[in-house]
N, C-alpha and C positions, 0 to 999 in steps of 0.2 A: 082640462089640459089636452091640446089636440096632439096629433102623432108626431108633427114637429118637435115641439116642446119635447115630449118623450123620447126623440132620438137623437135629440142636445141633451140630455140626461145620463141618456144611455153612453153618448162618445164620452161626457166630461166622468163619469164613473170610470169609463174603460182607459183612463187616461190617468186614472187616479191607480189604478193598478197594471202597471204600463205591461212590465215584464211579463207579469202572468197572462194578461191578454195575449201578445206578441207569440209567447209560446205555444197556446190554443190555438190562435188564429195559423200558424206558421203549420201546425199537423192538420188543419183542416185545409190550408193552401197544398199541402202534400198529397193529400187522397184526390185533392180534383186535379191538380196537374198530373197524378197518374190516368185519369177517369179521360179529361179533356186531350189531352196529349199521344196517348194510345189511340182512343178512337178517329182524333187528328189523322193523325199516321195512318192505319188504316183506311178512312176515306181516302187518302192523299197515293196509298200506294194499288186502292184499286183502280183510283183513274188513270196513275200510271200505267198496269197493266192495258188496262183498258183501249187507252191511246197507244200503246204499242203496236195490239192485235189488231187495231182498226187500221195500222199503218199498212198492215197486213193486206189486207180487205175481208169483207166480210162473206165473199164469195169462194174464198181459199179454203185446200183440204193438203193436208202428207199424209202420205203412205207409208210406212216404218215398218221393220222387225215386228213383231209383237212380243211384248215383256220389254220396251225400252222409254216406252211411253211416261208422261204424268199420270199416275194412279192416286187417289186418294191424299190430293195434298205433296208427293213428296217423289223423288226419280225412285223406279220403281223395276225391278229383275223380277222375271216368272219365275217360279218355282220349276217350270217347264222350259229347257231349252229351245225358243223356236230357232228355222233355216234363217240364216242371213238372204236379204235380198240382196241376190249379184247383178252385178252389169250387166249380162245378157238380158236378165228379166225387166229391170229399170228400162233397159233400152227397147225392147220389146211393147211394154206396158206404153211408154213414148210413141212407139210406130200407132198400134192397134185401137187406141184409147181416140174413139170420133166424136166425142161433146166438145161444141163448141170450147177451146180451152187455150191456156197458155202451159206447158209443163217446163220444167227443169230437174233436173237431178243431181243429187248432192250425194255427199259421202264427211264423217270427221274422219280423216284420214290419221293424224298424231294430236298430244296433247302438250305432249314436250318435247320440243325445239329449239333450234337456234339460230339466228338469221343472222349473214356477215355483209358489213358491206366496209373494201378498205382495214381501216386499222380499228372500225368500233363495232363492237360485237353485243349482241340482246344477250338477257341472262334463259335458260332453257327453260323456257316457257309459255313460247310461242304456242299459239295452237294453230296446225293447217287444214284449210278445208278444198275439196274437190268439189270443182263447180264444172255447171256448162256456159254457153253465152247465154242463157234465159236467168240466170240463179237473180242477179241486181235487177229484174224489171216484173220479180215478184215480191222480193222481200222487202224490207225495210232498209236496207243500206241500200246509199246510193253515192256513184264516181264523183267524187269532187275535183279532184283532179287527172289530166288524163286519159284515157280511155275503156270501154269495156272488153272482154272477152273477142274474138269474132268467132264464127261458125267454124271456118276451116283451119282457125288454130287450134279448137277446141279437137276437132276428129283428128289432126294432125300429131296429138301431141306435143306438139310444141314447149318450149323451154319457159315462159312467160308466166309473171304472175300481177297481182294486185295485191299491193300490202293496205293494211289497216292502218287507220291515221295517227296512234299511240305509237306505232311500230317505227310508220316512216319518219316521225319526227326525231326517236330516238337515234336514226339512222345518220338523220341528214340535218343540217342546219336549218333548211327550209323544205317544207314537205313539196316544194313542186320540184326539186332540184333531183326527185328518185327517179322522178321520167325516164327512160331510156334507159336509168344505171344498171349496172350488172350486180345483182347481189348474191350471194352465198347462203342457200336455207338447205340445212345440216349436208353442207359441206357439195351441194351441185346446184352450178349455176344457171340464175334467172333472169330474163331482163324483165324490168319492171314495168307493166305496162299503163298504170295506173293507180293512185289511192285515192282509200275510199275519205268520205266526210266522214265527220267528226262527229261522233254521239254518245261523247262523254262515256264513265265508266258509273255502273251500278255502286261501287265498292266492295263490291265481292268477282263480277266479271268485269272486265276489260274489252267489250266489244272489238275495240282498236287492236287491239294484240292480237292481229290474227293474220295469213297469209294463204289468199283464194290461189288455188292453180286449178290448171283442167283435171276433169275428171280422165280422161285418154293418160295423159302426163302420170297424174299419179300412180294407174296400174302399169307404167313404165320404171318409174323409178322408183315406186314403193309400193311392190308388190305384197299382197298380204291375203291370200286363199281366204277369210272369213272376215272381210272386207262386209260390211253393209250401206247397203245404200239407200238413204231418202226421197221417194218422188214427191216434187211439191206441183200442185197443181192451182191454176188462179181462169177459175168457170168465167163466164163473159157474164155481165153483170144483169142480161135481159134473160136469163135462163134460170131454172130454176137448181139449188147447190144441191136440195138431197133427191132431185134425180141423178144429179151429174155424180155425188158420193153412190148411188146405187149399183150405176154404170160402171163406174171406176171398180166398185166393189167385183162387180160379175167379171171386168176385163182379168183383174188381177188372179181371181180364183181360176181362171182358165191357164191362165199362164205358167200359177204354182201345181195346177193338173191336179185340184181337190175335188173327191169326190162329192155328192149332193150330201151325204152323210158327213161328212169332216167339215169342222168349224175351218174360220179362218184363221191363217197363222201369221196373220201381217193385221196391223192394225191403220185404221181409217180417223185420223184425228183432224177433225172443223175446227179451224183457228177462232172460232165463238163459243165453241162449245169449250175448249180448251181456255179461253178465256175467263169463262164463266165459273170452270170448275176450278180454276186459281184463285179466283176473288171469294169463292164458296170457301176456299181454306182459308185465306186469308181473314173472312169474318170470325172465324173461332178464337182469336185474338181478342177482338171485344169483349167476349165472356171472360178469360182477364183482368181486362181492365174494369168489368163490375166488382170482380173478386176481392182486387187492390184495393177500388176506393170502398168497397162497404166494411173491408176489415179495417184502415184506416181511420175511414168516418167513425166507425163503430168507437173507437181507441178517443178517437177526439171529442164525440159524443160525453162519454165518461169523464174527458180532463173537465172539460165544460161545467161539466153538470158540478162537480166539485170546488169547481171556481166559483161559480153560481152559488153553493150550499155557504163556501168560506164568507162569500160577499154578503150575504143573510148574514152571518152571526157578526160581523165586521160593520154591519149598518144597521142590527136593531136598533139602536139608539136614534137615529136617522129617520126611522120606519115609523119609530114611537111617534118624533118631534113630528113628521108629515099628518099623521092622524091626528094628530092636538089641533093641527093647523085647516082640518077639515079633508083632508086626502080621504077618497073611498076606497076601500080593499080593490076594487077594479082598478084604479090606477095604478097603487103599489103595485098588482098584477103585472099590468101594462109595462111599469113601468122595468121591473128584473125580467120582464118575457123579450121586450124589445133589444134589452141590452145583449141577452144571450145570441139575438137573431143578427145585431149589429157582428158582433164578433165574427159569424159563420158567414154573414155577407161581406164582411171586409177580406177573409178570409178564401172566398171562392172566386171574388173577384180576382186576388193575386192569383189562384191556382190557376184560373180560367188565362189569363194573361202568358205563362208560364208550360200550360198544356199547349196554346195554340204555336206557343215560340220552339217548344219539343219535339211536339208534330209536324214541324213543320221542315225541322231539321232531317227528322227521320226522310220523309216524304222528299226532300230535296236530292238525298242521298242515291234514290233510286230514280230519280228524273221524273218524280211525280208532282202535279202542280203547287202552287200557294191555296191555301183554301181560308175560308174562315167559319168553322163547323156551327152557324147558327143551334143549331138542332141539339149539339155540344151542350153549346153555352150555357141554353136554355135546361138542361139537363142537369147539370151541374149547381146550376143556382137555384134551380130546384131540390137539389139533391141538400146543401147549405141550409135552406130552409125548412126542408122539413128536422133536418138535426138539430136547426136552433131552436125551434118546438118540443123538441120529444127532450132537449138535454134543459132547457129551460122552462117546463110551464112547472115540472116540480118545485124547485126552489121558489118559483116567481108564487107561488100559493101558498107553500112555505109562511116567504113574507107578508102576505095579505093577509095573512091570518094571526100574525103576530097581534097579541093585546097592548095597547097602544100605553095602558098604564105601567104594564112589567116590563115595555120596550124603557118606555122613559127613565126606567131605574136600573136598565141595563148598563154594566159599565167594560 
């Protein structure tokens, strides 16, 4: 009998006990759609990252607080209060900082706000941010409609802002129509000088829900002594980044007037290396999804193998008649080993289907590509086969070994 035959055997058996298969088969599609579907997601939401930072460049550094940073997977407060960087030093660090560069400086000025324009009002949740005119020709956002910042309304203070594209649409009928308009963000007025494009929301942030003004403006109308401020800086891409983070390091330490003894109290983050140490948390999720499917499989393993044991005592008679008939204990073998393997294979392949469709969702969610996790797949149906081995070679010897004359008198 070749393996064909044996896995027409094996379906019309698994066919013959439909229900109980179905139910096996459906805990073993469970453990790989956990297995497949996790791991999905995570590939899906490091390219995310990935593609973000790179929108970034990979020449880019900020200069922050220290203790405000990503630490260890997750936002992170020192235990140690450091100084806020103020505007005089941000501005400073701007004039004296001579590596080839582009800078800007930012500030999150509120988290919750409200922006008015007319009779339709946002619910207070706005977030505003203090920019200069450099803040859009380093970052990732960029004007869709509109225009940018300029120089002398930034030092001028001026009343002007750019809203975000969630923002302006709740505003306005058509987002180009905020041009010029005059809006209400908590409660003093802005003309609008531009919004930004559209980059969808994470589901947890709302990029769009947000309103740039100048950095000048802000310490005008929202004055706040323990203000901190972000230097982003973007090196010229023919230079090298960790002299230019070196440089930067030394400018900054002259600025905050540390001596050769005193650490730094500001921190130096590479939008790669910050990169890297996201997706580095993000792997611990994996380990997870090995946890899920081998306690699963494990659970499925055991139905299996039970089903397998029922099927032996439900087909001596069967077992007996093949061995009259000249069957060798190898094929019996072959024959319950195959069936158990059909199950776990008909069964990873739904899981497999079902992970890719989970992952894929997740990964959508955070603006991470489509993928389809060859490497996954492969894993998984591996993972199916070796369970239909270890839950079926017992029963399948079982029956090879049944006496073909006390099978025949089984009833």
């Amino acid at each position: 009998m070749n393996i064909f035959d044996t896995i027409k055997l094996a379906l019309r058996s698994i066919r013959g006990n439909l229900l109980r298969s179905i139910l096996t088969l459906l805990i073993i599609a469970l453990g790989i759609t956990a297995l497949v579907g996790i791991l999905t997601a995570v590939d899906g939401i490091k390219l995310g990252i990935t593609s973000t930072f790179e929108g970034l460049g990979a020449n880019t550094f900020k200069i922050q607080k220290k203790g405000m940073g990503i630490v260890g997977g997750g936002p992170h407060r020192s235990h140690t209060e450091f100084e806020p960087i103020d505007f005089e030093q941000a501005m400073d660090f701007k004039e004296r900082y001579n590596y080839p560069s582009k800078t800007s400086i930012t500030a999150n000025v509120r988290g919750l706000i409200t922006v008015k324009y007319e009779d339709k009002k946002t619910d207070p949740n706005v977030s505003m941010q203090a920019v200069d005119e450099n803040y859009l020709t380093l970052g990732t956002s960029e004007i869709g409609w509109g225009r940018n910042f300029t120089e002398p309304e930034v030092h001028s203070g001026s009343s002007v802002t750019i809203l975000g594209y969630s923002l302006a649409k709740k505003l306005f009928a058509k987002v180009e129509k905020a041009i010029d308009q005059q809006v209400s963000i908590d409660n003093k007025k802005y003309r609008v000088l531009g919004v930004l494009e559209d980059q969808g929301s994470t589901g947890v942030f709302d990029s769009g829900n947000t309103v740039l003004i100048s950095t000048v403006n802000s310490r005008i109308q929202f004055p706040n002594p323990q203000q901190t401020y972000t230097i982003n800086v973007a090196v010229d891409t023919d230079y090298d980044i960790d002299v230019a983070t070196s440089e930067a390091t030394g400018t900054m330490r002259s600025i905050r007037r540390l001596a050769l003894s005193e650490e730094d109290d500001f921190a130096v983050n590479r939008s790669d290396k910050l990169s890297g140490m996201m997706v580095e948390q993000i792997s611990y999720l994996a380990v997870a999804a090995y946890i899920i499917a081998a306690i699963t499989l494990i659970g499925a393993a055991i139905g299996l193998m039970n089903i397998m044991l029922v099927a032996v005592a439900e087909r001596t008679r069967e077992v007996g008649i093949s061995k009259a008939l000249g069957a060798k204990n190898k094929t019996i073998l072959m024959q319950f080993l195959s069936e158990a393997i059909v199950i776990c294979q008909l069964g990873g392949l739904l899981g497999v289907f079902f992970g890719i469709v989970v992952g894929n969702l997740v990964s959508a969610l955070v603006k991470g590509p489509f993928i389809v996790p060859w490497m996954w797949i492969l894993v998984g149906i591996t993972f199916c086969l070796i369970v239909g081995v270890v839950a079926g070679i017992y029963p399948a010897i079982k029956a090879s070994r049944l006496d073909p004359i006390e099978s025949l008198r089984y009833e």
